[in-house]
LODRENSE-790532 format. One record per atom (N, C-alpha, C): residue number from 1; residue in one letter; atom name; x, y, z. Coordinates in nm, 4 decimals, always signed. Layout:
REM LODRENSE-790532
+-----+---------+-------+----------+----------+----------+
| num | residuo | atomo |       c1 |       c2 |       c3 |
+-----+---------+-------+----------+----------+----------+
| NUM |       A |    CA |        X |        Y |        Z |
...
+-----+---------+-------+----------+----------+----------+
END
This chain:
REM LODRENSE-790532
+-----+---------+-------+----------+----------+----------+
| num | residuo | atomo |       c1 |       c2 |       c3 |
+-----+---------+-------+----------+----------+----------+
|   1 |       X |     N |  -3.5911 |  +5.4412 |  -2.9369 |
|   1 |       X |    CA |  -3.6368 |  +5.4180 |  -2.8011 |
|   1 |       X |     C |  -3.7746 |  +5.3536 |  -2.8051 |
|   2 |       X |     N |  -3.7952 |  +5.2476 |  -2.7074 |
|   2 |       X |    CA |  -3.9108 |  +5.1727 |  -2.7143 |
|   2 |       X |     C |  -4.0156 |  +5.2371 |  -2.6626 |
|   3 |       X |     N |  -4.1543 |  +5.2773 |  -2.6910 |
|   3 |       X |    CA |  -4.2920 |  +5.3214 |  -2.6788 |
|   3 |       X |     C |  -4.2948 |  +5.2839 |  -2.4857 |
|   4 |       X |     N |  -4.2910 |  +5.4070 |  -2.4222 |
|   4 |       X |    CA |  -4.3318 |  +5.3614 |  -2.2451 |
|   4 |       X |     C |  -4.4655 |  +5.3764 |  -2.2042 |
|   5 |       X |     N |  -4.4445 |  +5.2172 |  -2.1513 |
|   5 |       X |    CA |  -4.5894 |  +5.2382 |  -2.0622 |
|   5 |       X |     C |  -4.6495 |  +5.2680 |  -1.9346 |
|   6 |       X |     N |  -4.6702 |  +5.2412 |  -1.8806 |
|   6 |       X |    CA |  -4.7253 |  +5.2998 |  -1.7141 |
|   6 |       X |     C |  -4.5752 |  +5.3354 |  -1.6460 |
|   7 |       X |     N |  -4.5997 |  +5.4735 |  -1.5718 |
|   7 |       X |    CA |  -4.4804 |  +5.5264 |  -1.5327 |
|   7 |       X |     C |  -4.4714 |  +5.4850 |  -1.3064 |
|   8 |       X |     N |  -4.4097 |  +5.4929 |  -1.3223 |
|   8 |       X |    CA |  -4.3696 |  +5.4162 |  -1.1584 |
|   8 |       X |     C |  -4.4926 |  +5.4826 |  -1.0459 |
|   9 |       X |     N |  -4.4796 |  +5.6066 |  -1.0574 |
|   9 |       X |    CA |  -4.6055 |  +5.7110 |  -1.0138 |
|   9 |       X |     C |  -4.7177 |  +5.6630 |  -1.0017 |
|  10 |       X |     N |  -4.7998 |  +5.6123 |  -1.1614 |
|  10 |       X |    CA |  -4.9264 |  +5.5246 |  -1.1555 |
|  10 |       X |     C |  -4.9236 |  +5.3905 |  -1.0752 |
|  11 |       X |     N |  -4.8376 |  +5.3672 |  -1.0775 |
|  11 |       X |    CA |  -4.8198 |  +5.1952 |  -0.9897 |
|  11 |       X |     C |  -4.8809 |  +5.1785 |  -0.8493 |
|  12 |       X |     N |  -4.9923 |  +5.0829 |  -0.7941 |
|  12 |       X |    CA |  -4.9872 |  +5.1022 |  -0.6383 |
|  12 |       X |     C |  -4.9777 |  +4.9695 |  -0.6243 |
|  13 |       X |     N |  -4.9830 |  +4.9360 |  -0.4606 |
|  13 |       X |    CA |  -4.9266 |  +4.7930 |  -0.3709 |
|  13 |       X |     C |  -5.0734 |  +4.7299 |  -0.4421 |
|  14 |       X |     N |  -5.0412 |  +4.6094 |  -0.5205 |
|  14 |       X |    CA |  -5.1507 |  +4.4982 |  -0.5461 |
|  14 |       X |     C |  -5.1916 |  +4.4638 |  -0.6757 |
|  15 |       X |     N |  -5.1011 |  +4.6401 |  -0.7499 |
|  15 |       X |    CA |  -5.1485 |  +4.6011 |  -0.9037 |
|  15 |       X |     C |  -5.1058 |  +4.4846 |  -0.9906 |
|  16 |       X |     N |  -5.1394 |  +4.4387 |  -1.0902 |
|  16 |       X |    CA |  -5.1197 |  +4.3426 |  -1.1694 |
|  16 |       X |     C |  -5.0893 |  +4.3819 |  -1.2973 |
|  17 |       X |     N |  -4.8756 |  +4.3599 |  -1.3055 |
|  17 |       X |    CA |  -4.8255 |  +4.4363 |  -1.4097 |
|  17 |       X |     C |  -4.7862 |  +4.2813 |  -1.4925 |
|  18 |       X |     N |  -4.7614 |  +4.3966 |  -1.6425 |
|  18 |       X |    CA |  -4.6611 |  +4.2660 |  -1.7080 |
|  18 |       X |     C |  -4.5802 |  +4.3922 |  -1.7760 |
|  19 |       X |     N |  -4.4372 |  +4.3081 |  -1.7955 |
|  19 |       X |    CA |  -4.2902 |  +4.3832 |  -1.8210 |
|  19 |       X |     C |  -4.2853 |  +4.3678 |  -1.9471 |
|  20 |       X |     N |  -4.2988 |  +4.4268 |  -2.0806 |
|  20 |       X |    CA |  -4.2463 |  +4.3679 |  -2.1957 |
|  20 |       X |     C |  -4.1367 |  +4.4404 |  -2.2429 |
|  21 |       X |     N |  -4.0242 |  +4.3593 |  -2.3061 |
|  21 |       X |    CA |  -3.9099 |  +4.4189 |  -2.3791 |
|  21 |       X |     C |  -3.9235 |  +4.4114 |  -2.5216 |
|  22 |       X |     N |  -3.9062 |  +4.5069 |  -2.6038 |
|  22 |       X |    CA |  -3.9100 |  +4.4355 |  -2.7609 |
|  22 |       X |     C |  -4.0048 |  +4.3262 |  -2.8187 |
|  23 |       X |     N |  -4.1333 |  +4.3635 |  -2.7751 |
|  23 |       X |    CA |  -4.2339 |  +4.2854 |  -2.7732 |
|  23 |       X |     C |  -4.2773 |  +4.1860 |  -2.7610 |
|  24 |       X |     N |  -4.1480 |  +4.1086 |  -2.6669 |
|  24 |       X |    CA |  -4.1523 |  +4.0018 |  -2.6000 |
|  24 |       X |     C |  -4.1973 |  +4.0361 |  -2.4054 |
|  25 |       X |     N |  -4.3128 |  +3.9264 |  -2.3620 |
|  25 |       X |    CA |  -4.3281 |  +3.9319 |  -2.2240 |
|  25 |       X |     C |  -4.2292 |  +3.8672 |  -2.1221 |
|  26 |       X |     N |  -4.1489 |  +4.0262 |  -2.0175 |
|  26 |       X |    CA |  -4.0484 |  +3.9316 |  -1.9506 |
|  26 |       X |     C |  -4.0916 |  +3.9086 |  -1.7908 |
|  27 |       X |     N |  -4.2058 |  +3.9938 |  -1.7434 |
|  27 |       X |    CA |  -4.2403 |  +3.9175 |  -1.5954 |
|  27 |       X |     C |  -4.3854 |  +3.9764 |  -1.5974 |
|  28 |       X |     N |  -4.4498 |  +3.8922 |  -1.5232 |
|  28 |       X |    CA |  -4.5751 |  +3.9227 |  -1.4607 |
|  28 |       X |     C |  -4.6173 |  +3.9010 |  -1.3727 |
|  29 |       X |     N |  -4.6762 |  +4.0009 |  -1.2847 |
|  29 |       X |    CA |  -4.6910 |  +4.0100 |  -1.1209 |
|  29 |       X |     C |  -4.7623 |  +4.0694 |  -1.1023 |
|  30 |       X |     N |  -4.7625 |  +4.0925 |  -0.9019 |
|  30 |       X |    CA |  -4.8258 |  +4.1623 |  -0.8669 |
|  30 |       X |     C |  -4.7621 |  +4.2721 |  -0.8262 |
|  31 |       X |     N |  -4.7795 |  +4.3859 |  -0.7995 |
|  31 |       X |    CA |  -4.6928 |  +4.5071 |  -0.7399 |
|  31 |       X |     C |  -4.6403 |  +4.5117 |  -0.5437 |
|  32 |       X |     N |  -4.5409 |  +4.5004 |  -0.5415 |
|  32 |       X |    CA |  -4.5330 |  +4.5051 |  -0.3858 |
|  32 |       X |     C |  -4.4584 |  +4.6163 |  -0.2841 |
|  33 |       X |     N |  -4.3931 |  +4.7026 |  -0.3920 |
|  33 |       X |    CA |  -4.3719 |  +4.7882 |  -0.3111 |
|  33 |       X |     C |  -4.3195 |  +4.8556 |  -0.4810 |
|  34 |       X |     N |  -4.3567 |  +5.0519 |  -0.4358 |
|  34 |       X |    CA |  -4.3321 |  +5.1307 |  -0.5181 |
|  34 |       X |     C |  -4.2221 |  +5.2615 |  -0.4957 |
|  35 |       X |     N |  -4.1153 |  +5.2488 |  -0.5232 |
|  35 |       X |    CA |  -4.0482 |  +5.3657 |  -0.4879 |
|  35 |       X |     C |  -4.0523 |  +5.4903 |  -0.6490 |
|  36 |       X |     N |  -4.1544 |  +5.5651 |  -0.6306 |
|  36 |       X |    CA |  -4.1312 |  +5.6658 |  -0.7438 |
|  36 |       X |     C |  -4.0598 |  +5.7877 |  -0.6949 |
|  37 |       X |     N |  -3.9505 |  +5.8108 |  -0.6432 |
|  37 |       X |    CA |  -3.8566 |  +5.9032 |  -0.6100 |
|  37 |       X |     C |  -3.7236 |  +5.8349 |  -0.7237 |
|  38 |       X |     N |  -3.7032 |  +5.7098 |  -0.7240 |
|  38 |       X |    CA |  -3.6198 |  +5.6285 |  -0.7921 |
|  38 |       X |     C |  -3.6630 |  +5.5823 |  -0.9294 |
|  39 |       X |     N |  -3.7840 |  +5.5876 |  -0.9449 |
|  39 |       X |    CA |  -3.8388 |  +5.5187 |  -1.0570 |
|  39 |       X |     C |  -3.8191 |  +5.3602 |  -1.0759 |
|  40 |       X |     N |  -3.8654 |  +5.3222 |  -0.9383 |
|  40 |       X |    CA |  -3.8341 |  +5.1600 |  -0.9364 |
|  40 |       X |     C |  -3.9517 |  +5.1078 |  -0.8652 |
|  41 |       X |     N |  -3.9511 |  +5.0004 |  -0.8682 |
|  41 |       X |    CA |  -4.1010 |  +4.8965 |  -0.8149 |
|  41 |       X |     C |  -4.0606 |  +4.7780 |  -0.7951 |
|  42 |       X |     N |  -4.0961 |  +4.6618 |  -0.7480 |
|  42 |       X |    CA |  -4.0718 |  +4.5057 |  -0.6891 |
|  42 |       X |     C |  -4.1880 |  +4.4691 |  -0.7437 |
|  43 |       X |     N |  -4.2138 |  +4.3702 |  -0.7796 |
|  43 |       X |    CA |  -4.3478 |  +4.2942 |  -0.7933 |
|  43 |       X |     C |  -4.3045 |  +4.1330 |  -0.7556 |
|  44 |       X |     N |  -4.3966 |  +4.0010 |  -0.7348 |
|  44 |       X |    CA |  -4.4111 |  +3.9119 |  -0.6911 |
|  44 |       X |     C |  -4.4109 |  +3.8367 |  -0.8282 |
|  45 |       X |     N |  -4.3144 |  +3.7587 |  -0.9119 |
|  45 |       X |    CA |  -4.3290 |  +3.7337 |  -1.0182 |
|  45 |       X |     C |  -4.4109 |  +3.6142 |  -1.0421 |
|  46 |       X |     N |  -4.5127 |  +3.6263 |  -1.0938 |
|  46 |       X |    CA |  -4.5993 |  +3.5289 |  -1.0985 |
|  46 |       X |     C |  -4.5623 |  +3.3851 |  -1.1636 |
|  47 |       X |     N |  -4.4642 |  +3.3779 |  -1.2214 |
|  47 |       X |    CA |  -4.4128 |  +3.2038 |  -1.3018 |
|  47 |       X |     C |  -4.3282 |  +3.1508 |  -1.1584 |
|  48 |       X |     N |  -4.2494 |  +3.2498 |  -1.0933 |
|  48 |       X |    CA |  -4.1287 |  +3.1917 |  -1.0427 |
|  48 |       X |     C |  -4.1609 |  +3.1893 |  -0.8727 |
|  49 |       X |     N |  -4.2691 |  +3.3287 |  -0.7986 |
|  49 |       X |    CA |  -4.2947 |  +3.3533 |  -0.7291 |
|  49 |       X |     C |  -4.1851 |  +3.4119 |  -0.6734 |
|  50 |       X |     N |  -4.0359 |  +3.4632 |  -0.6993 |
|  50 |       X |    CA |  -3.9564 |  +3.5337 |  -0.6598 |
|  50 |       X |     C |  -3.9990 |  +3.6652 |  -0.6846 |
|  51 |       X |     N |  -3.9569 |  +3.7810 |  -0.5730 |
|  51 |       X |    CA |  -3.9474 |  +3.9075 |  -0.6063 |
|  51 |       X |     C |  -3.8446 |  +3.9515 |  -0.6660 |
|  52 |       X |     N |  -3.8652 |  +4.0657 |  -0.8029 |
|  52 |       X |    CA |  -3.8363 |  +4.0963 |  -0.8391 |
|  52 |       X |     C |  -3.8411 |  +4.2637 |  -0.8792 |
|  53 |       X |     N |  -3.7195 |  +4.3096 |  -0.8745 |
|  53 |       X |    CA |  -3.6857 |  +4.4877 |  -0.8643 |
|  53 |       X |     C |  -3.6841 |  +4.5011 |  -1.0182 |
|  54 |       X |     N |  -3.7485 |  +4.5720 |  -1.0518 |
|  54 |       X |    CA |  -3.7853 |  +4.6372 |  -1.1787 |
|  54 |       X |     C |  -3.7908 |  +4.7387 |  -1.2468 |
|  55 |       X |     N |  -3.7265 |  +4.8257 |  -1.3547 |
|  55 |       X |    CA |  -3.6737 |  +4.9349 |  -1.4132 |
|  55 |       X |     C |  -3.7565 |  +4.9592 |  -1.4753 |
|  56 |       X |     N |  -3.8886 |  +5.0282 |  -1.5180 |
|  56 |       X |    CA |  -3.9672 |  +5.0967 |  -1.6233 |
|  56 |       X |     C |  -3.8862 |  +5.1658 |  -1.6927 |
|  57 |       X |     N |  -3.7791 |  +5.2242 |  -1.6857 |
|  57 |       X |    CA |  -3.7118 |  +5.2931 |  -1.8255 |
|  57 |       X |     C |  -3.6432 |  +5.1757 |  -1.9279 |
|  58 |       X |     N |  -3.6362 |  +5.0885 |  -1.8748 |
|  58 |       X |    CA |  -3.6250 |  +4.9316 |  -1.9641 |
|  58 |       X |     C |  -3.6878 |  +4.8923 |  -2.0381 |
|  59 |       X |     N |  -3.8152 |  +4.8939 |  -1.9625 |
|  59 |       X |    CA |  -3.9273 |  +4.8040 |  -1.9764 |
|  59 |       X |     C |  -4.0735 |  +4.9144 |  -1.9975 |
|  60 |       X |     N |  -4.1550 |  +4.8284 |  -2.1033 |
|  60 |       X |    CA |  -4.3015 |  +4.8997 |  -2.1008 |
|  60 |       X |     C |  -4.3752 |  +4.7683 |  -1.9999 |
|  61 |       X |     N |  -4.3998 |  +4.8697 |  -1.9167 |
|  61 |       X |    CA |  -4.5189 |  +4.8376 |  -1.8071 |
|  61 |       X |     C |  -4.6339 |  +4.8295 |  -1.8533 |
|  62 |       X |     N |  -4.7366 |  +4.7619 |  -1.8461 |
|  62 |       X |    CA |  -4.8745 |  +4.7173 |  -1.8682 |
|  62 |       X |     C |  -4.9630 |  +4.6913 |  -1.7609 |
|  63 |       X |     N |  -5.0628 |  +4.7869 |  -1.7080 |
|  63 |       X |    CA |  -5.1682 |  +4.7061 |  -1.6263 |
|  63 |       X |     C |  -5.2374 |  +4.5811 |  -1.6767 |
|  64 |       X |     N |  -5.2901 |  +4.4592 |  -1.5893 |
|  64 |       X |    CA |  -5.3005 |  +4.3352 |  -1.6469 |
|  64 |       X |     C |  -5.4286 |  +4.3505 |  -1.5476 |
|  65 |       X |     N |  -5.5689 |  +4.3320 |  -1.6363 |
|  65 |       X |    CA |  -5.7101 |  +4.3292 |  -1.5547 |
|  65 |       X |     C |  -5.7012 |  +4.1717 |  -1.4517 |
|  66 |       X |     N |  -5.7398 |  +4.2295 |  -1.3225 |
|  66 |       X |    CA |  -5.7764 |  +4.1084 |  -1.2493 |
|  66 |       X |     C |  -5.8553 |  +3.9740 |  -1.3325 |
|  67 |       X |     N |  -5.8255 |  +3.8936 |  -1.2838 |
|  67 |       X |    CA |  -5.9697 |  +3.7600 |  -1.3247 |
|  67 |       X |     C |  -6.0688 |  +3.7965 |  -1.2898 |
|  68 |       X |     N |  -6.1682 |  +3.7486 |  -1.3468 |
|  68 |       X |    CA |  -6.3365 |  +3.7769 |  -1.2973 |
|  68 |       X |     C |  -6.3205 |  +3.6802 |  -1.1902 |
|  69 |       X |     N |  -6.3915 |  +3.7334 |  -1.1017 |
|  69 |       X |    CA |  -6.4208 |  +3.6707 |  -0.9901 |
|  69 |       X |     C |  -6.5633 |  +3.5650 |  -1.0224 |
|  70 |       X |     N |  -6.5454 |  +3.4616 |  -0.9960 |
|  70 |       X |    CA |  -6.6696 |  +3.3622 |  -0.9654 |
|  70 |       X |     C |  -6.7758 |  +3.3786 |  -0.8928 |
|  71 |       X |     N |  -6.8786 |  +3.4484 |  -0.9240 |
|  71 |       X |    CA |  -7.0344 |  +3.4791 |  -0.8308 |
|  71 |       X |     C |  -7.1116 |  +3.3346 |  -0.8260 |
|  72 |       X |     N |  -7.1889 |  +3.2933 |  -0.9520 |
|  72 |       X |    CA |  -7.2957 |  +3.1790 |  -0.9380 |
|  72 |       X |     C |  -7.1879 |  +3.0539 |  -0.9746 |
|  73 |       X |     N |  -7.0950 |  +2.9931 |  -0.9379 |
|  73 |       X |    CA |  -7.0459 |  +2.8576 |  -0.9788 |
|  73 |       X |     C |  -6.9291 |  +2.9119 |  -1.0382 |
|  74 |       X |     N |  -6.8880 |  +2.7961 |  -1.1272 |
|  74 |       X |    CA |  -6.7495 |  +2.8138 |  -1.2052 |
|  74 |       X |     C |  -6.7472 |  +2.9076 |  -1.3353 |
|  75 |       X |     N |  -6.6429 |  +2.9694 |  -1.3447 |
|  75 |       X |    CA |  -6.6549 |  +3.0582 |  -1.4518 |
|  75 |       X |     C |  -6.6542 |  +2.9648 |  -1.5705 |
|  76 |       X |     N |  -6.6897 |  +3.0426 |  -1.6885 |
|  76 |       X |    CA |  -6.7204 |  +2.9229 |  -1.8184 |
|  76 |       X |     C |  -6.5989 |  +2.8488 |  -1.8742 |
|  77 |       X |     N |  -6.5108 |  +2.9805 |  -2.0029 |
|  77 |       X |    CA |  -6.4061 |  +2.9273 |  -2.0156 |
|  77 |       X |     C |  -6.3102 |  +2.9916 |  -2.0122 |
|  78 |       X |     N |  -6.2991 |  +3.0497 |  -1.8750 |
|  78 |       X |    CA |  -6.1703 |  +3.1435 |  -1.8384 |
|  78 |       X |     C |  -6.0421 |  +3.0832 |  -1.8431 |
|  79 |       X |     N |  -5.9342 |  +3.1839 |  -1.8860 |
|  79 |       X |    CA |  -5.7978 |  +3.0943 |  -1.8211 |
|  79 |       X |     C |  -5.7702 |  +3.1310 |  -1.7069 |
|  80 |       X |     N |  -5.7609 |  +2.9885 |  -1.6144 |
|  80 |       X |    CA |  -5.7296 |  +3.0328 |  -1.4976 |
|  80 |       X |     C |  -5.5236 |  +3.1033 |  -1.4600 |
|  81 |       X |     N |  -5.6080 |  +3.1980 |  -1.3309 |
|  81 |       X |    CA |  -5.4392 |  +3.2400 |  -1.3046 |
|  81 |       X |     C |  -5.3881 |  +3.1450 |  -1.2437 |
|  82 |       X |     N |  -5.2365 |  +3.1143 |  -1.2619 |
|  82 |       X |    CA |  -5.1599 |  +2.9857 |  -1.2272 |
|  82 |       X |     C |  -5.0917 |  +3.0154 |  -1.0431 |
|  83 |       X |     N |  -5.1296 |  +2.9903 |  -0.9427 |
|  83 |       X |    CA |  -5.1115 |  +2.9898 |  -0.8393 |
|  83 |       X |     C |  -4.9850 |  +2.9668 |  -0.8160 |
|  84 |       X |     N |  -4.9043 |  +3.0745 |  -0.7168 |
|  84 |       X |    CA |  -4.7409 |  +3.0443 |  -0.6668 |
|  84 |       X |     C |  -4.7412 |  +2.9850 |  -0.5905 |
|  85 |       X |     N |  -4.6163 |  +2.8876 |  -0.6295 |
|  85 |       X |    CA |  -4.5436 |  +2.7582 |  -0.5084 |
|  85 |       X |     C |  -4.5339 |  +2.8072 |  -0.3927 |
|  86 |       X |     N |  -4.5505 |  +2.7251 |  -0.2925 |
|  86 |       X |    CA |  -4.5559 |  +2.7797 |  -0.1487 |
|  86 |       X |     C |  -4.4613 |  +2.7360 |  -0.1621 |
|  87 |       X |     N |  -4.3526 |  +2.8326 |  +0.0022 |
|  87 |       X |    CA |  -4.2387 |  +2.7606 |  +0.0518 |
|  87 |       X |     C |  -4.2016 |  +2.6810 |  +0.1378 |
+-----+---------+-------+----------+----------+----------+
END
C-alpha cells in the first residue's frame, strides 16, 4: 500500500493540492469543495481547468505552498503559476 498523504478532513475550500500515484504527479489544483463524511474532494485542475472528484485512498495528497506574492516589482526568478483558460 502506497505511503498517504493529507487526509480529506485536513482539506479546506482554496487549498492548493497535488495528487500523486506511484510517484508520478496526476492533478494539481485548487480545492473546491470537501466532503469528509465520504472521503472525497473536487479541486479545479490546474493544466485542464476542469473539475475534478478525487479519491485520497488512491492517491497521496500533498499541500502545494501558494506563490510568493509580488510586494516591490517583479519577483526575481520564480516559476510562474500557469493561468486557466477562460470559457
Amino acid at each position: 500500500m502506497e505511503s498517504q498523504g493529507i487526509r480529506t478532513a485536513q482539506l479546506r475550500i482554496g487549498d492548493q493540492i497535488e495528487a500523486w500515484h506511484r510517484g508520478k504527479l496526476f492533478h494539481k489544483g485548487r480545492v473546491t469543495d470537501v466532503v469528509p463524511a465520504l472521503e472525497l474532494f473536487w479541486i479545479l485542475d490546474a493544466r485542464t481547468g476542469a473539475r475534478k472528484l478525487l479519491d485520497p485512498e488512491a492517491l497521496e495528497i500533498r499541500h502545494v505552498d501558494p506563490a510568493p506574492a509580488a510586494v516591490d516589482g517583479p519577483a526575481e526568478s520564480h516559476t510562474a503559476a500557469v493561468p486557466l483558460a477562460s470559457a
